[in-house]
Structures are given as C-alpha cells and as structure tokens.
C-alpha positions in Angstrom: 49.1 -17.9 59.1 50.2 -18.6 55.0 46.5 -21.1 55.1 44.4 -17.8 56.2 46.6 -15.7 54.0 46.5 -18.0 51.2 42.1 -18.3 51.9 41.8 -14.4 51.7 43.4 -14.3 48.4 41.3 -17.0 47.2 38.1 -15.1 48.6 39.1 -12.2 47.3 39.7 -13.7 43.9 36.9 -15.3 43.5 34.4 -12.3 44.9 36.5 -10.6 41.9 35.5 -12.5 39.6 31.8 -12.3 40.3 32.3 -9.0 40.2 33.1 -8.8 36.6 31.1 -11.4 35.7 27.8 -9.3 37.0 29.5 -6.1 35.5 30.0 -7.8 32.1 26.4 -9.1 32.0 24.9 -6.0 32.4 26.5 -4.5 29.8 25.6 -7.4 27.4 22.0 -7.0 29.0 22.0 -3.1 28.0 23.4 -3.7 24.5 20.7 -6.3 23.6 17.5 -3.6 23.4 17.1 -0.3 22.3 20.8 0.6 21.3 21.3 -0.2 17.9 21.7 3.7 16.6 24.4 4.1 19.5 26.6 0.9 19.0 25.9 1.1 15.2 24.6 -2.2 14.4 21.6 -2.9 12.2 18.8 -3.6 13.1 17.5 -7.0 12.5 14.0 -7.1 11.9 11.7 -10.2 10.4 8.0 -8.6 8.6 5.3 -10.3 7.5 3.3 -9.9 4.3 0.4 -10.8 3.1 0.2 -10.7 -0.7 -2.8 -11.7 -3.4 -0.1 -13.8 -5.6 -3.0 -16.6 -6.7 -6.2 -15.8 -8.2 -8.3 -12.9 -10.7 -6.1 -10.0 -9.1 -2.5 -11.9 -9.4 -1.3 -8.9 -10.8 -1.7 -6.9 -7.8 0.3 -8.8 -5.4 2.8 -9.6 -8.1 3.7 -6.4 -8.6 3.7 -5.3 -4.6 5.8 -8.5 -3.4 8.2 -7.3 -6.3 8.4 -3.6 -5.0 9.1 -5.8 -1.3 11.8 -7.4 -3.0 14.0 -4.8 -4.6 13.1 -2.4 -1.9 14.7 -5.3 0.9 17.2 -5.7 -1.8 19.1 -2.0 -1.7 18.1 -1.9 2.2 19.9 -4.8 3.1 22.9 -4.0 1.0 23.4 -0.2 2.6 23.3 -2.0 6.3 21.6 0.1 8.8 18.4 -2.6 8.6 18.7 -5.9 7.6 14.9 -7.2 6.7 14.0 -10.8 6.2 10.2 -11.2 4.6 8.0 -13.7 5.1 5.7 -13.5 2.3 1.9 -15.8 2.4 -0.8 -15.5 -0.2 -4.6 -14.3 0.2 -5.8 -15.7 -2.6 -7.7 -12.2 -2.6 -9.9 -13.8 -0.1 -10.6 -12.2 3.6 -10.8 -15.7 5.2 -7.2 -16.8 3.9 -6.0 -13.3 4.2 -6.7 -13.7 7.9 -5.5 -17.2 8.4 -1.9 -15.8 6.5 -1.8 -12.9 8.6 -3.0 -15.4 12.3 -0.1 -17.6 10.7 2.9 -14.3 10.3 1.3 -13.0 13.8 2.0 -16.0 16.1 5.9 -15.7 15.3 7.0 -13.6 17.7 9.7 -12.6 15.9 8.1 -10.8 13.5 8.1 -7.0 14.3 5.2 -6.0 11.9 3.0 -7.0 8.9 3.1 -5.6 5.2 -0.5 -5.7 3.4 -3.0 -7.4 2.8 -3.4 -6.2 -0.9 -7.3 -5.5 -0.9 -9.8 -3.4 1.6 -12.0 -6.4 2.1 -8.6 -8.8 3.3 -7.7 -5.6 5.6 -11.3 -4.9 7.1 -10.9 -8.5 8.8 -7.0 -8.5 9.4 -6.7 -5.0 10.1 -8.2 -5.8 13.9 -6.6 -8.1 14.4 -3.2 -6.9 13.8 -4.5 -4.5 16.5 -5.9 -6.4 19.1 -2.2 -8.3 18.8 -0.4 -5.1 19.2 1.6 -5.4 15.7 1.8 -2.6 13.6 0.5 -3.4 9.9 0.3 -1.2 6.6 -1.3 -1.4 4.0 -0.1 -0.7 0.6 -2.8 -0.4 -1.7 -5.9 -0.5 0.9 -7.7 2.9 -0.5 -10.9 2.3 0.9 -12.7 4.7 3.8 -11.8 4.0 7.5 -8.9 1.7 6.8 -6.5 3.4 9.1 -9.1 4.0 11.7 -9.2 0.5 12.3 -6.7 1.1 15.0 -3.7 2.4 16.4 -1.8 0.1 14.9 -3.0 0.1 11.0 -1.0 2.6 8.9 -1.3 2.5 5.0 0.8 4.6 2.6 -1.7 4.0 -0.1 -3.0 7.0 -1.5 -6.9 6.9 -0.4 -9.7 7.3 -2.5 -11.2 9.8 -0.6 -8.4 12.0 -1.9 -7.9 10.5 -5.3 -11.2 10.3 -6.6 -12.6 14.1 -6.0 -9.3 15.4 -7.8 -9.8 13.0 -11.1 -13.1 14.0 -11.3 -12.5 17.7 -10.9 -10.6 17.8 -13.5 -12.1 15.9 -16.0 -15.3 18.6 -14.9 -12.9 21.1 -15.6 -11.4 20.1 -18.7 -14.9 18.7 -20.5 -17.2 21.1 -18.7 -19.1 18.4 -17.1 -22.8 18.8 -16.5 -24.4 14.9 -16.3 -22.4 12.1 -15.1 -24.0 8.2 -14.4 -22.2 5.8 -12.2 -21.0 2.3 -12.4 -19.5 0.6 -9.5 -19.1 -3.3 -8.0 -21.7 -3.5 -5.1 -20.0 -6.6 -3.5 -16.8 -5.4 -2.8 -15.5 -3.1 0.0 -13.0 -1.3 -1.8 -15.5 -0.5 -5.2 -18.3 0.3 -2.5 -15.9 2.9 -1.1 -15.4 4.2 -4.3 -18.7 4.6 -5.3 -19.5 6.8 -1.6 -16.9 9.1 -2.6 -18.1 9.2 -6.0 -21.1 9.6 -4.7 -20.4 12.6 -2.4 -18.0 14.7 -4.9 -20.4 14.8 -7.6 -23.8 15.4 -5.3 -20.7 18.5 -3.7 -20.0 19.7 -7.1 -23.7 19.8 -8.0 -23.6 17.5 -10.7 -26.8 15.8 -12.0 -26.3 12.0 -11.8 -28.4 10.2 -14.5 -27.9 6.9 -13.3 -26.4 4.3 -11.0 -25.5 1.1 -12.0 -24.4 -2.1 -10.2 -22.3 -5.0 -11.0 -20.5 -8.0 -9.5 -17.0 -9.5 -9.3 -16.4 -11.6 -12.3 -19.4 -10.0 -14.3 -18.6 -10.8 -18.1 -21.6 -9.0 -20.0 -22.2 -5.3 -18.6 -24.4 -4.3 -21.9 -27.8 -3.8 -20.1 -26.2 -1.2 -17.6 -24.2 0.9 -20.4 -27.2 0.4 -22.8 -29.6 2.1 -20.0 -26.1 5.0 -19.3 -25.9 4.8 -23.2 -29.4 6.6 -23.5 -29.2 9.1 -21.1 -26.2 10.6 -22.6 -23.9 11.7 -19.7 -20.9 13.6 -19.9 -19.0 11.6 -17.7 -19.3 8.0 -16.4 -17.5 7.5 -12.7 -16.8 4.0 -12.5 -15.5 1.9 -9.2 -13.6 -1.2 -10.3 -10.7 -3.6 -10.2 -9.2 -3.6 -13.1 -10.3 -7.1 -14.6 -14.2 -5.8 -14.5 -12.7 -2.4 -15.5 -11.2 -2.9 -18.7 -14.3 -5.0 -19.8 -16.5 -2.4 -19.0 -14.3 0.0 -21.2 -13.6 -2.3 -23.8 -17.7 -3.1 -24.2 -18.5 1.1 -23.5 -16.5 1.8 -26.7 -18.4 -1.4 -29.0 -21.4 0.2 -27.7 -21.0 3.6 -29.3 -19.9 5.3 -25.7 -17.3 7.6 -26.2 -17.0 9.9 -23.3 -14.1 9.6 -20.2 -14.3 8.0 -17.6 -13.6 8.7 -14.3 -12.0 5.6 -12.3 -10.7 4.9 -8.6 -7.5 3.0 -7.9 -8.5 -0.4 -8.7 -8.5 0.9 -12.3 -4.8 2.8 -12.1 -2.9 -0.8 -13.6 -1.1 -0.9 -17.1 -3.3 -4.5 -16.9 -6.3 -2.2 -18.0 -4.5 -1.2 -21.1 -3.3 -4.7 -22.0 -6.9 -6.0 -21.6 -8.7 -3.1 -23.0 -6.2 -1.5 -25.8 -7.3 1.3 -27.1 -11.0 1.1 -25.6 -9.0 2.2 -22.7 -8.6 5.4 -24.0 -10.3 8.2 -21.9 -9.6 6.9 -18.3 -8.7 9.4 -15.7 -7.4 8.7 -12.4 -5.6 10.1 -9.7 -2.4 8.8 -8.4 0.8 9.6 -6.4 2.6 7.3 -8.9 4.0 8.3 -12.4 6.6 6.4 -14.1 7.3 8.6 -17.3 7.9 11.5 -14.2 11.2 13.7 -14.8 12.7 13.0 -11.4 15.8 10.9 -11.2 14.6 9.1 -8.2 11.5 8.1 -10.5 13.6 6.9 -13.3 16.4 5.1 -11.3 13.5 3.1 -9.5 12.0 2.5 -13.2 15.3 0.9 -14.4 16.0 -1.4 -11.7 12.8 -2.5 -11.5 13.0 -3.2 -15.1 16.0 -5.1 -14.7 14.7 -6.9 -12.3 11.7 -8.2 -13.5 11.8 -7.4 -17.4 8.4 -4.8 -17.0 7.9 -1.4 -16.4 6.6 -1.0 -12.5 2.8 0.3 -11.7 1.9 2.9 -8.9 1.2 -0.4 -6.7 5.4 -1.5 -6.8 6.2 1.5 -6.3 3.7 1.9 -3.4 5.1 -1.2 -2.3 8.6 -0.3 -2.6 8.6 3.4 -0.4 6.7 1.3 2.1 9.2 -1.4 2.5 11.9 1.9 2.8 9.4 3.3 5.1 9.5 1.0 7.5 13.1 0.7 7.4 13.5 4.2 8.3 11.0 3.9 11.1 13.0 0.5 12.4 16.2 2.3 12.4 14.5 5.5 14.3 13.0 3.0 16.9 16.8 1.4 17.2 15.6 -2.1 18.1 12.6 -4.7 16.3 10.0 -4.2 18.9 6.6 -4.3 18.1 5.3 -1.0 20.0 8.4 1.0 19.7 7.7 0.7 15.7 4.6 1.3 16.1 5.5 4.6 17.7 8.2 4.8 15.5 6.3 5.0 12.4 3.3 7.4 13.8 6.1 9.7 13.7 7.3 9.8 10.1 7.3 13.0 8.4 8.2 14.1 5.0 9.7 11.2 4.1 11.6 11.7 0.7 10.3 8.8 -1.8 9.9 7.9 -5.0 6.5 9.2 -5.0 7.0 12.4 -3.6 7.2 13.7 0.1 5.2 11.3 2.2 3.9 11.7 5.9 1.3 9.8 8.2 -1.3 11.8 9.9 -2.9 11.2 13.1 -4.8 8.1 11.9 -1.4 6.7 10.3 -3.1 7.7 7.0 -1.7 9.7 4.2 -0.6 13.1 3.4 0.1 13.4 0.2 -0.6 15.0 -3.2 -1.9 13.1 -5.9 -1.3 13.5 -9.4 -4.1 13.5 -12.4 -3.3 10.8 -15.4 -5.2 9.8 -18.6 -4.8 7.0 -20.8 -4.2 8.4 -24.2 -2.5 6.7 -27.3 -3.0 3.4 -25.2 -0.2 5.0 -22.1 -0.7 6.9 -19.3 -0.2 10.9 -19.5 -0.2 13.7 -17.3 -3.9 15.0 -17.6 -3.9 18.5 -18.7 
C-alpha cells in the first residue's frame, strides 16, 4: 500500500512540475515579442546605413553619419530604445550603394536601413529594400518618386518638389523676376529632378526661360554655358547641383561679370558652397526645413552639441540625419518590438512629430509634410530671405 502511495506522490509531483514548466514557458514565449511598452524594457533594435563617407561628396555622408551618431548618442542614454548602427560606405556610387545595402539586408537582425545619401544610390536600393520587406529612409533623397518606390521607402528629406517652387517664388517676388535661364547636371538623378521642377514652376509662373544649359559631374570649366546665359541677360539663373559643381559655377558666374541670384535645389543648401565659393556665393537662394541661426531652443541645443562633438557648426543634412535617427526611435518604441513590418507600420503612422526642424509627419507615400523655410547667402552666411 505505502509503494502505490509513495508512486502517486511521485506522479503527481512530477505531472506538477511539467505543469509549471509549460506555464513558465509561455510566459517567457509571450514576453519575447511585441511587449516591450508593457514590461518596460527597451527596445533593442540594430539599423543599417548606408553613408557617402569616400569620394567628391564626403561631406554629405560625413555630416549625416554624424547627425546618426549624436542622435543614437542621447537615444541610448534616455533608455526606451537602445540602437546599434551599422554604418557602410557608397562611395556615392549606385552599384556599391547596393552591394552595402545587399550586405546590411542579409542580417536578419537588422530591423531597418538609414539612407543611401543620393537619389541615384536610392533609385537602385530603394526596391530592393522593398522587395526584402525592410523599411528604409532616406535622409537627404529630394528627388521625384523616391517614396513611391514602395511601401516600405520613407524619407524625411524635405523634396524638391516642395523646396524649389518656394525659393523661386520668392526670389520672383522680391526681384520682380521676368527672364530666368537654367543650368542643371544632365547625368545625375537628383540634378535632373531638380531641373523638372524647375522646369515646371517657372513654365507655371509664366516666366520666359532664355536658356537651358547642361553640364556634367566633375565639370571644371562652365564658361561657354554662362557666356551664352551671360548675353541674354536673365533676371534669375535656376541652377540644379551638388555643391562641388555648384560653387564653381558661382564662383566663375561672378568672374564673368554675372551678378544676379540664383536659384538652387538642395544639393546647393551646404556651408561647403561658401567655403569653396566665398563671396561668389553671395546671392544663392534655397529652400530648406533646416536653419541653424533659428531662435528655437531646440535649434540651438542641437547646434551646441553638435559643435562639441565635432568642432563645426551642423548643415540641414545633420540635422536631417539627426530627427530621422529620433524618428525612428519613436516609431520603434510605438511598434514595441524590432520587427521589420510592425516598423514599417509603425512609422507610416507618425504624425507631428516635434523635431528640430519643425513639426514633421509622413504622408500616405511615407513622404514629407512639412514647411520649408527660404534662405540666402549674404555677407558669405546664410540668412532668412526676406
């Protein structure tokens, strides 16, 4: 009688056990995914980006991955999100951009890619973030259709579909423009954009272009095309560059005897323009969502520590790069967990999001809502155009 006593016990024990064992798994199981905001531990997430840190256009990704940085920096240290970055250069070319972004994509632990820095990188990487189901956004990719890509592509770059047509409305405003001519990079993506929307707001505000001009990336001598705009006398020249070709252009406008604004896109919108040009780079309007001399204290605090940090003042594409990183954070810590399509979701649905360039939200195409704001170089700075 005490063996079949003692058995039962031991039966019961260990179905007991199995019992709790199950019990205790499933709550492990149910704690792994998705609960992060209830428990209220961070969420760990690893992102890719893909920077142009080598090359012509260093200065671009130098000053983005350095927006990353101090962004992950502060993120990190308040504890909600903790962000590792795994950072690969383009080279600014689309084939390496691709093979960086092919190389960040087949780690499955990263939730989501940050860049590439130019239209041209993104037009190739841009699908295939997509076709891989990883959300990617792009931090200074301005050109048309970028975000149309796919459901996944997101930027929170100010486009130049909505930068362009304010810059040159006001400098219409301002110098009663009648006659512009147009000067734009035909083998680029991003200065071929440019030049469509250039294109389109002056043919919509019924200006009469004189001329259009080509040039190519790397271009040293542009003196036949501003000879030939030279001569026709416009009141305005719209230009679509990067700001190496850019400031040459300026620089060899003024030499020439040309000493009317110019109109320029984003590629043009770097204190690299300045420091190439000097004072030929007086006269150059763009549109931006970014202004460092701005009275807001978020605007100056980001100002300082960056220029701690680094030992410069930031441009619009830090602190592009910086709101994004904080961006994503916000969306990671919505979603709860580093999934790939819950921060996808996660992100479509960010609205009015309080950064240092102003109130940001995504539209239905994961593009930007924003408003931009209207700056001239004068006295070799940037200034609020009045």
């Amino acid at each position: 009688m005490r063996k079949i006593l003692n058995k039962s016990f031991l039966l019961f024990t260990v179905l007991l056990l199995v019992v709790l064992t199950a019990c205790s798994n499933n709550s492990e199981t149910s704690g792994k995914k998705g609960d992060s905001k209830e428990s209220g531990k961070a969420v760990e997430a690893k992102i890719g980006v893909v920077s142009y840190l080598t090359g012509p256009g260093a200065a671009y990704g130098e000053a983005i991955t350095n927006g990353f940085n101090l962004a992950k920096k502060e993120i990190n240290a308040k504890g909600d999100v903790k962000i590792d970055l795994v950072v690969e250069d383009s080279a600014g070319k689309q084939e390496q951009a691709l093979s960086a972004a092919q190389k960040l994509m087949s780690d499955d632990s990263i939730v989501a890619l940050l860049g590439p820095t130019l239209s041209t990188e993104m037009n190739v990487v841009g699908p295939e973030a997509d076709l891989n189901g990883i959300p990617i956004m792009g931090t200074s990719t301005t050109a048309e259709g970028i975000p149309q890509i796919g459901d996944y592509v997101f930027r929170n770059s100010l486009p130049e579909a909505l930068a362009i047509p304010a810059a040159v409305k006001k400098a219409v405003d301002k110098y009663k423009v009648k006659k512009v001519a147009i000067l734009y990079g035909n083998d680029d993506v991003f200065t071929k954009s440019g030049y469509d929307t250039m294109k389109k707001t002056a043919e919509k505000m019924k200006l009469d272009v004189v001329t259009t001009e080509t040039f190519q990336k790397g271009q040293a001598d542009y003196n036949a095309q501003l000879t030939k705009i030279k001569g026709l006398q416009p009141d305005l020249i719209l230009c679509s560059a990067l700001y190496n070709e850019g400031a040459v252009i300026m620089d060899q406008a003024r030499k020439l005897g040309i000493d009317v604004p110019f109109v320029g896109g984003n590629g043009f919108n770097s204190p690299q323009v300045i420091q190439i040009a000097g004072q030929a780079a007086d006269g150059l309007i763009v549109a931006t969502p970014w202004f460092g001399d701005k009275q807001d204290p978020k605007v100056q605090e980001f100002v300082k520590k960056y220029e701690s940090e680094y030992g410069k003042k930031p441009d619009q594409f830090a602190a592009q790069a910086y709101d994004a990183l904080y961006i994503m954070a916000e969306a990671l810590k919505n979603a709860g967990e580093a999934d790939r399509d819950a921060l996808r979701d996660s992100l479509a649905e960010i609205k009015d999001f309080p950064g240092i360039l102003g109130k940001f939200s995504f539209d239905k195409d994961g593009d930007v809502v924003m408003d931009p704001t209207v700056l001239i170089i004068k006295d070799g700075k940037f200034q609020i155009f009045e």
